[in-house]
C-alpha positions as CSV (number, residue, x, y, z in Angstrom):
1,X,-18.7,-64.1,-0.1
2,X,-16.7,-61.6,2.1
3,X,-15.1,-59.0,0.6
4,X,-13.6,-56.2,3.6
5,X,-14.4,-58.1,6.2
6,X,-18.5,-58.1,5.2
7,X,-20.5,-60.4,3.5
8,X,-20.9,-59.2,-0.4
9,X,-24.7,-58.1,-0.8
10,X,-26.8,-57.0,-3.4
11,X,-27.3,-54.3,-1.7
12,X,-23.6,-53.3,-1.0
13,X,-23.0,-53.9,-4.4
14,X,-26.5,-51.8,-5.6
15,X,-25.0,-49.0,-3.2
16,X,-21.6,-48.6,-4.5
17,X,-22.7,-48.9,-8.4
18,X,-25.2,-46.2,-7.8
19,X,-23.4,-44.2,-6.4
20,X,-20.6,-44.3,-8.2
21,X,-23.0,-43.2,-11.3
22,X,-24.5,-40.4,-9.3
23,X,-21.1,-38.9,-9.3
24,X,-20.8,-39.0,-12.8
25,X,-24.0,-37.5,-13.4
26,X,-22.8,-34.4,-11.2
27,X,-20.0,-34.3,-13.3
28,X,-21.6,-34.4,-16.6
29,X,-23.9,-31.2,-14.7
30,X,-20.9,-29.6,-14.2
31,X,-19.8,-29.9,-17.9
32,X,-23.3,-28.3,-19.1
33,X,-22.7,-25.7,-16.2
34,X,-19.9,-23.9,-18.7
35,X,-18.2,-22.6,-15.4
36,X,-15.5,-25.1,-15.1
37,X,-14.8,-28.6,-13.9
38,X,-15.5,-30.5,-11.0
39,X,-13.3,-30.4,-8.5
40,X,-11.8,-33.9,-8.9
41,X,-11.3,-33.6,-12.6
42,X,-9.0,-29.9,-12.3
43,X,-5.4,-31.4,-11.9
44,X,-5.9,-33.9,-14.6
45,X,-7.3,-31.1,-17.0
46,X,-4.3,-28.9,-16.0
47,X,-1.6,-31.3,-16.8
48,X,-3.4,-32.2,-20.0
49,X,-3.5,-28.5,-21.1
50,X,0.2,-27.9,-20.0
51,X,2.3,-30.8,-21.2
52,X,-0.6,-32.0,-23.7
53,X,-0.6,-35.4,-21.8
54,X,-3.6,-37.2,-22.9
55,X,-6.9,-36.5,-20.7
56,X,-7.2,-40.3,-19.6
57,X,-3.6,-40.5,-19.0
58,X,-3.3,-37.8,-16.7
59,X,-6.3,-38.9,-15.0
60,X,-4.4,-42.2,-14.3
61,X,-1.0,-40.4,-13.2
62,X,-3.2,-38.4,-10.8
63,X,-5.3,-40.8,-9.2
64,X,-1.9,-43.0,-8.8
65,X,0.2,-40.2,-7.3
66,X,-3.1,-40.1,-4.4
67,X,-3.0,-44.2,-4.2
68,X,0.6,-43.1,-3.6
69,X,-0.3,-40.6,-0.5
70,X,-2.5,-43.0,0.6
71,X,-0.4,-45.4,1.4
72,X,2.4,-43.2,2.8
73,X,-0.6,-42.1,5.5
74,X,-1.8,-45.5,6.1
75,X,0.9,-47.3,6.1
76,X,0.6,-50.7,7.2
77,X,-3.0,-50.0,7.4
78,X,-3.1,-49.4,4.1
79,X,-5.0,-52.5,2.4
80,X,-3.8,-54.4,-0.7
81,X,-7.2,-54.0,-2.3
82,X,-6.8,-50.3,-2.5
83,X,-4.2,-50.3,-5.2
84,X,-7.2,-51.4,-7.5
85,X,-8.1,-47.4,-6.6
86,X,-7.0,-46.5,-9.7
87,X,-8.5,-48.9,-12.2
88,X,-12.0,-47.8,-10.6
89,X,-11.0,-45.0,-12.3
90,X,-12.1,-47.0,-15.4
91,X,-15.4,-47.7,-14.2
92,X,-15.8,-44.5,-13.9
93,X,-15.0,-43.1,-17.1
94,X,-17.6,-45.3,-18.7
95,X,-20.2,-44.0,-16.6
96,X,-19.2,-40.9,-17.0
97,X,-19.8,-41.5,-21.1
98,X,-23.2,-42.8,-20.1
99,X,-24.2,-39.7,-17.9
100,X,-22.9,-37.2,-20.4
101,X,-25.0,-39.2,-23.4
102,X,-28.0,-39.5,-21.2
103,X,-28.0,-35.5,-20.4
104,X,-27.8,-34.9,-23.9
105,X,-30.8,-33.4,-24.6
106,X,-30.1,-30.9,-21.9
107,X,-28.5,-27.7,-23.6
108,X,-24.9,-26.3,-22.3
109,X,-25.9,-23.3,-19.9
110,X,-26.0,-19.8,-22.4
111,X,-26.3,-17.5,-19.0
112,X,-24.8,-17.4,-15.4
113,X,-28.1,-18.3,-13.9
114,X,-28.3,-21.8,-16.0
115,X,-24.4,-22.5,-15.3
116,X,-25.4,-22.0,-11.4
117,X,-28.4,-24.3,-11.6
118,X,-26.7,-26.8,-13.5
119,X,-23.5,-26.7,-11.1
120,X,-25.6,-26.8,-7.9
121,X,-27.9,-29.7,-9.2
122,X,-23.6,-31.3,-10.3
123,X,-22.7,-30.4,-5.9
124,X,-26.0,-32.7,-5.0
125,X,-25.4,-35.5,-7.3
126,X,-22.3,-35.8,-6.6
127,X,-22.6,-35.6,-2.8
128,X,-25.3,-38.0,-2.7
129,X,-23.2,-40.4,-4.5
130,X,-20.6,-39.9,-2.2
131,X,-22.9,-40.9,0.4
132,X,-24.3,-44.2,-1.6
133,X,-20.9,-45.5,-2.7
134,X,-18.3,-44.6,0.3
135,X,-20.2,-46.8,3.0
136,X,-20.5,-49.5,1.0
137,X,-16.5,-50.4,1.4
138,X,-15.4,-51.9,-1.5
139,X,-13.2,-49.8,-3.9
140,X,-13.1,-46.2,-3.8
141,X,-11.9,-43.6,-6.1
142,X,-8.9,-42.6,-4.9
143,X,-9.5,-39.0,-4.5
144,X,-12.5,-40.6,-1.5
145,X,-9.6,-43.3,-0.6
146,X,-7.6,-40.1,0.6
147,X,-10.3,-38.1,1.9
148,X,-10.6,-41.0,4.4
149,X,-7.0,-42.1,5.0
150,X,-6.3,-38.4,5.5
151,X,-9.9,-38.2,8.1
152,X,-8.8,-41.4,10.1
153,X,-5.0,-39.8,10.7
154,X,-6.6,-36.9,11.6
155,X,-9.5,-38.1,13.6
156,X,-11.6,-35.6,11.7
157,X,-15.0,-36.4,10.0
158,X,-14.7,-37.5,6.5
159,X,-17.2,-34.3,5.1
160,X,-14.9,-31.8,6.6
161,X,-11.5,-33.5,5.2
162,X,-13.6,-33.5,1.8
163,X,-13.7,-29.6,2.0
164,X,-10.3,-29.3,2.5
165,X,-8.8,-31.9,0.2
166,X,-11.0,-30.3,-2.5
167,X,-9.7,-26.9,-1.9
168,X,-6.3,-28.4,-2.0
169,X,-6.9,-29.9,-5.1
170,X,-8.6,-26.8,-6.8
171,X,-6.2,-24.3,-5.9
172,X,-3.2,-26.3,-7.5
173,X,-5.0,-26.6,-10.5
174,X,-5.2,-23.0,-10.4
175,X,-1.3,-22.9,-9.8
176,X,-0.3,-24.8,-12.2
177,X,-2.5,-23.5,-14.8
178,X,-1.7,-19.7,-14.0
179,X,1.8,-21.0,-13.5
180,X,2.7,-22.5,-17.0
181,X,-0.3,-21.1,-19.1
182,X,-1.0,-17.6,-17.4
183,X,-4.7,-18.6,-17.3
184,X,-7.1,-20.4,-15.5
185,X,-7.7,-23.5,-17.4
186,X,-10.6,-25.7,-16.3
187,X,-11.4,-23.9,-13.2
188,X,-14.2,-21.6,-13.3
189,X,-16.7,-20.3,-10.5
190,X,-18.3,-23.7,-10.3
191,X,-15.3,-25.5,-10.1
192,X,-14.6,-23.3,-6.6
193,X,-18.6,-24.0,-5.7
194,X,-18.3,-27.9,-5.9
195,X,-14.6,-27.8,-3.8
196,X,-16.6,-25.7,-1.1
197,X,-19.8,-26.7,-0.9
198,X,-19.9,-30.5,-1.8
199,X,-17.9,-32.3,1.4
200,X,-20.8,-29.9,3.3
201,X,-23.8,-31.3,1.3
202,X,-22.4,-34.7,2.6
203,X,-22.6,-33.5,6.0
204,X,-26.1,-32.5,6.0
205,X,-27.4,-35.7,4.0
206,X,-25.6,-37.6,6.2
207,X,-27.8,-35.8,9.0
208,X,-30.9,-35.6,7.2
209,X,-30.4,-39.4,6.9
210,X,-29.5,-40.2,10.4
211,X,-32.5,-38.2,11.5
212,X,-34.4,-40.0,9.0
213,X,-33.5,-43.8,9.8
214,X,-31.5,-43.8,13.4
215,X,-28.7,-45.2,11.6
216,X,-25.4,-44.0,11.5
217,X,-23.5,-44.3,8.6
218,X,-19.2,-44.6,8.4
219,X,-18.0,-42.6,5.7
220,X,-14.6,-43.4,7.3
221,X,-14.9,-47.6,6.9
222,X,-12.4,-49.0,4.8
């Protein structure tokens, strides 16, 4: 079976599942880290604390509105299969459930030390899930469906657009939230932590790996 121009393997498959769970597993970390959200999760939290939209709801409106930028980059590269971007987002959710239930036992971080550990462990996770899942070219999230439309119009490498985009993403989170509630909402200290340091712990597995095996892998293949 092809499926993006590739035969449909096990291992394809394998490598997109499991990675897509070891992104929820970083962002269940980042919920017992106490200092904030992950990056990805900021503008849905914002809009849910200002106009009291439902947390899955907003998560929907946002992750449409970057299917939306998507294809206003792409164009008439952009692919018919990546509208099913934001029902991934499904997916998702449910193993984001699973992670949170299976960290259970794991107590919510009662000092600034803990919150660090647990929000550094929530960066590697979720970069080495970015690693498994993107390369494997089937659906992406739509927050790593921009990340690469906006590295292919740019020519830039997909790690460094991931910086940026989180950033982006972060800091109008912040605006909005200091905006309309005159706080910060969801966004703590490790919510600034995963925007700058996860897009660079995909560039250095991506070297460690390439060192490793010889193989290059295409973060920007969709």
């Amino acid at each position: 079976m092809q499926f993006s121009g590739e035969k449909l393997t096990l291992k394809r498959v394998f490598n997109y599942i499991f990675g897509l769970y070891l992104i929820t597993l970083g962002v269940a970390f980042s919920i017992k880290s106490c200092l904030g959200s992950a990056p990805v999760s900021s503008i849905p939290y914002a809009i849910n604390l200002i106009w009291l939209v439902e947390i899955g709801v907003a998560t929907f409106i946002f992750h449409t509105m970057l299917v939306g930028i998507e294809w206003f980059l792409l164009k008439n590269d952009f692919k018919k299969k990546h509208f099913l971007q934001v029902f991934v987002g499904v997916l998702f959710g449910v193993f984001t459930s699973i992670s949170v239930s299976l960290l259970g036992f794991i107590p919510m971080a009662n000092s600034v030390a803990a919150g660090l550990l647990m929000t550094m462990l929530a960066v590697f996770f979720i970069a080495l899930g970015l690693f498994f899942y993107v390369p494997a070219n089937i659906i992406p999230l739509s927050v790593e469906g921009v990340t690469q439309a906006i590295a292919i119009v740019t020519d830039k490498p997909f790690s460094t657009v991931k910086v940026y985009l989180d950033v982006c993403i972060v800091s109008t989170a912040l605006i909005l939230s200091w905006g309309f509630l005159g706080q910060l909402g969801s966004v703590g200290i490790g919510t600034i932590i995963g925007a700058l340091l996860i897009g660079t712990t995909v560039k250095y597995i991506h070297k460690i790996h390439g060192r490793l095996t010889g193989n290059h892998v295409d973060l920007k293949k969709m």
